[in-house]
SERO-4910 file (N, C-alpha, C, O; in steps of 0.05 Angstrom, whole numbers):
BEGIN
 pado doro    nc1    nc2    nc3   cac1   cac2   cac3    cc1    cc2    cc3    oc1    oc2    oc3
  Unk    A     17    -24      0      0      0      0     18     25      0     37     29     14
  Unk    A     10     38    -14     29     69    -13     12     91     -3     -9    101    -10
  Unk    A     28     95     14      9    123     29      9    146     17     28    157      6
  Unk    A    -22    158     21    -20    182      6    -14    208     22    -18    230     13
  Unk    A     -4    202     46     -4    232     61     24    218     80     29    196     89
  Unk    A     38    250     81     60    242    110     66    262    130     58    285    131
  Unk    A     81    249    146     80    269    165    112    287    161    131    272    162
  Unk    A    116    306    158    147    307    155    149    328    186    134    345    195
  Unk    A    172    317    194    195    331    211    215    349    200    222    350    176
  Unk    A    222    362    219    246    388    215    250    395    231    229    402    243
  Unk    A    281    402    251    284    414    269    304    445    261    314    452    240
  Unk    A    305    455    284    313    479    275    329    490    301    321    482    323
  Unk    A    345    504    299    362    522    318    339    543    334    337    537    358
  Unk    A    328    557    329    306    572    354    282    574    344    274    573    320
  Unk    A    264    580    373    228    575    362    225    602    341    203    602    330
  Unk    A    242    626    332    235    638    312    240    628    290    227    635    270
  Unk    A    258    613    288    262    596    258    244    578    252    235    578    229
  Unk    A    235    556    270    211    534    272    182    563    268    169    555    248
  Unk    A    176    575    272    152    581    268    164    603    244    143    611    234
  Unk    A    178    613    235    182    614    205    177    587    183    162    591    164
  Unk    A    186    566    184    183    554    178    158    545    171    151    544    148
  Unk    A    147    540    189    120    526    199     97    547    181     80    538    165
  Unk    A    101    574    187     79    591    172     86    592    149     65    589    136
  Unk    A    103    593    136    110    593    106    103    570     90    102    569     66
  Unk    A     97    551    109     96    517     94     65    521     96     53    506     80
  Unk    A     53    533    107     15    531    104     14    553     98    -10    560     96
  Unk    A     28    569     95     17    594     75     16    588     46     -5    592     33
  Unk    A     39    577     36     42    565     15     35    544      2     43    538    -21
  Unk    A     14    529     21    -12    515     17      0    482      3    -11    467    -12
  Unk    A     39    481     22     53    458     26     40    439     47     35    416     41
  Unk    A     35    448     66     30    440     91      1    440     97     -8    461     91
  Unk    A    -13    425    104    -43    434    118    -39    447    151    -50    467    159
  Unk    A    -21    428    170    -17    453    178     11    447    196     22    428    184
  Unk    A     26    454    216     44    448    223     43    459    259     32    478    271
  Unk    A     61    433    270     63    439    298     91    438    299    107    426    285
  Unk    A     94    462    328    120    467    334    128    451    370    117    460    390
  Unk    A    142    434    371    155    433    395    173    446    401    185    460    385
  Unk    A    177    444    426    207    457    445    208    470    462    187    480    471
  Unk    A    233    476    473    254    465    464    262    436    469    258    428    492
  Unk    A    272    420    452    291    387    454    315    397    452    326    419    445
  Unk    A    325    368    464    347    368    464    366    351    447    370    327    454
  Unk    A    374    358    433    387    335    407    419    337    412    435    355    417
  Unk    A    421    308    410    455    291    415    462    277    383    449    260    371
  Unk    A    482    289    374    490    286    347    519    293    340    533    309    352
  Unk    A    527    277    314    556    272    306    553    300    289    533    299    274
  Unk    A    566    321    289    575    334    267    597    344    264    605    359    283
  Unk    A    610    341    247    643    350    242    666    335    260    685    348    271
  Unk    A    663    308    261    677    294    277    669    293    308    679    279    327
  Unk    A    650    311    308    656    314    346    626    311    363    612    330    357
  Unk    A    615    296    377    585    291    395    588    323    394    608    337    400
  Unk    A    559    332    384    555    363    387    515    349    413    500    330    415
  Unk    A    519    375    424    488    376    435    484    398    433    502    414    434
  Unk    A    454    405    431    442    432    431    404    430    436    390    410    436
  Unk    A    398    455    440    377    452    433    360    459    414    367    482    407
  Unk    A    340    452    402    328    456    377    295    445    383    286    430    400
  Unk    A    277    463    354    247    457    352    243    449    333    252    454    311
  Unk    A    225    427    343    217    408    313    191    414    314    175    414    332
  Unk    A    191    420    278    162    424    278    151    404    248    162    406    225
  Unk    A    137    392    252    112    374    246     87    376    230     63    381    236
  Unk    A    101    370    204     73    384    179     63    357    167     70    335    157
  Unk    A     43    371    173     26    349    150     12    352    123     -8    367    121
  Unk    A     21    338    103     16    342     70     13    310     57     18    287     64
  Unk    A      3    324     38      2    289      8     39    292      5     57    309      7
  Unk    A     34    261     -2     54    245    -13     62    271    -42     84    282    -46
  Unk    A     43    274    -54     51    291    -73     58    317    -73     73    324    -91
  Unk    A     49    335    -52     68    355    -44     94    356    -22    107    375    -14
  Unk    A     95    325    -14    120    334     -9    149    341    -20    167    352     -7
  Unk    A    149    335    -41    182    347    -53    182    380    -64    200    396    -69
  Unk    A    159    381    -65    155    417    -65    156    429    -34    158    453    -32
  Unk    A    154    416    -17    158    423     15    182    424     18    191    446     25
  Unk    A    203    400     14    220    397     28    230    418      8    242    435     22
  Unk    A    231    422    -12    250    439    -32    238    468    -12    255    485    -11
  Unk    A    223    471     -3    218    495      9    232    504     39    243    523     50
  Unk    A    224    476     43    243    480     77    271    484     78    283    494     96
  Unk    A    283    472     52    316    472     44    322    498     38    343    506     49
  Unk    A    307    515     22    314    539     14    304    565     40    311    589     39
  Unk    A    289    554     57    289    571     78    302    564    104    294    575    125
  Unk    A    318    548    105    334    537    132    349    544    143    357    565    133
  Unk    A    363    535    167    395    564    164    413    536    168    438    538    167
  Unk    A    406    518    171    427    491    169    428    486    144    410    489    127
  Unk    A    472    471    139    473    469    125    463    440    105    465    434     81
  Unk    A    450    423    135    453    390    123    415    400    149    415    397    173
  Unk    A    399    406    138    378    404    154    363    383    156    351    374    137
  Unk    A    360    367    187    342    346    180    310    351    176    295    363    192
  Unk    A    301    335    146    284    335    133    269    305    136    282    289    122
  Unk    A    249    292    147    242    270    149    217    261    140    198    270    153
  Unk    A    210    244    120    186    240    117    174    222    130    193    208    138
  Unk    A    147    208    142    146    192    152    111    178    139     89    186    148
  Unk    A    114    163    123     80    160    114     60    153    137     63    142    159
  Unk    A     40    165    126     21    169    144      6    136    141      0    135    117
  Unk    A     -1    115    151    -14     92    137    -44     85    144    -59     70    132
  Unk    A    -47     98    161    -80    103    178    -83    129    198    -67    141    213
  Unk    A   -108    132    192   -117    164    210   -145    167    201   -157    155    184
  Unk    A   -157    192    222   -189    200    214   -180    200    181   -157    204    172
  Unk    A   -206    195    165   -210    194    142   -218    228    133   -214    239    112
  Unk    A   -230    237    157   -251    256    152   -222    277    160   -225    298    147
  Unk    A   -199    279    175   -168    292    177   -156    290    155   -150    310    141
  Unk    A   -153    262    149   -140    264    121   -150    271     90   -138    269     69
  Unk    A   -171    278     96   -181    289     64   -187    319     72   -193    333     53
  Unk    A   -188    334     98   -174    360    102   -151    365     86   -150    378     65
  Unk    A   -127    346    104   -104    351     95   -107    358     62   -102    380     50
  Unk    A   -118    330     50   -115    333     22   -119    356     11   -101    370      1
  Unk    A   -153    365     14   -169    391      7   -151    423     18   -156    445      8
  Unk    A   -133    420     36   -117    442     49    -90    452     25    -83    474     18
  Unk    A    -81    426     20    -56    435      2    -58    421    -25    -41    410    -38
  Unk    A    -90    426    -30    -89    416    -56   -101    447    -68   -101    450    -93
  Unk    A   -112    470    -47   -125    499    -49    -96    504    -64    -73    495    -62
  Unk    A   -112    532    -84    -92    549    -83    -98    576    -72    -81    593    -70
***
């Protein structure tokens, strides 16, 4: 079965960049709509060395088919150079949520 909707992740360096993010992706009618956590706390390899910090992940939901117009969006508005971008298919949910979603970022 191929799912038609996912959930994508993104974290970000501060809650003004996550809710940049986040409004630009349902303004632009990528996203139906998006949630922001934080702050987390993320443990990770970068440039040879355990880095930690904290960061907000925020949580959009769209069709399978707008996502590579999303992520191409989140890439060009990020301030990381390697940003994590995650898709995650959606495989069950309200029926009557997910054809929101659909009807949300299928508007122009």
């Amino acid at each position: 079965m191929t799912a038609e909707h996912v959930l994508v992740h993104v974290t970000t360096d501060s809650e003004e960049s996550a809710h940049g993010l986040a409004d630009s992706a349902v303004r632009a009618r990528l996203a139906a709509c998006a949630q922001i956590e934080g702050p987390i706390t993320s443990v990770y390899w970068w440039e040879g060395e355990v880095q930690q910090g904290q960061e907000w992940r925020v949580s959009c939901k769209t069709t399978a088919a707008r996502y590579p117009a999303l992520e191409s969006h989140l890439l060009d508005r990020h301030p990381y150079d390697t940003p994590e971008i995650i898709a995650t298919p959606i495989t069950g949910g309200s029926a009557a949520y997910l054809a929101w979603v659909t009807e949300e970022v299928s508007s122009s």
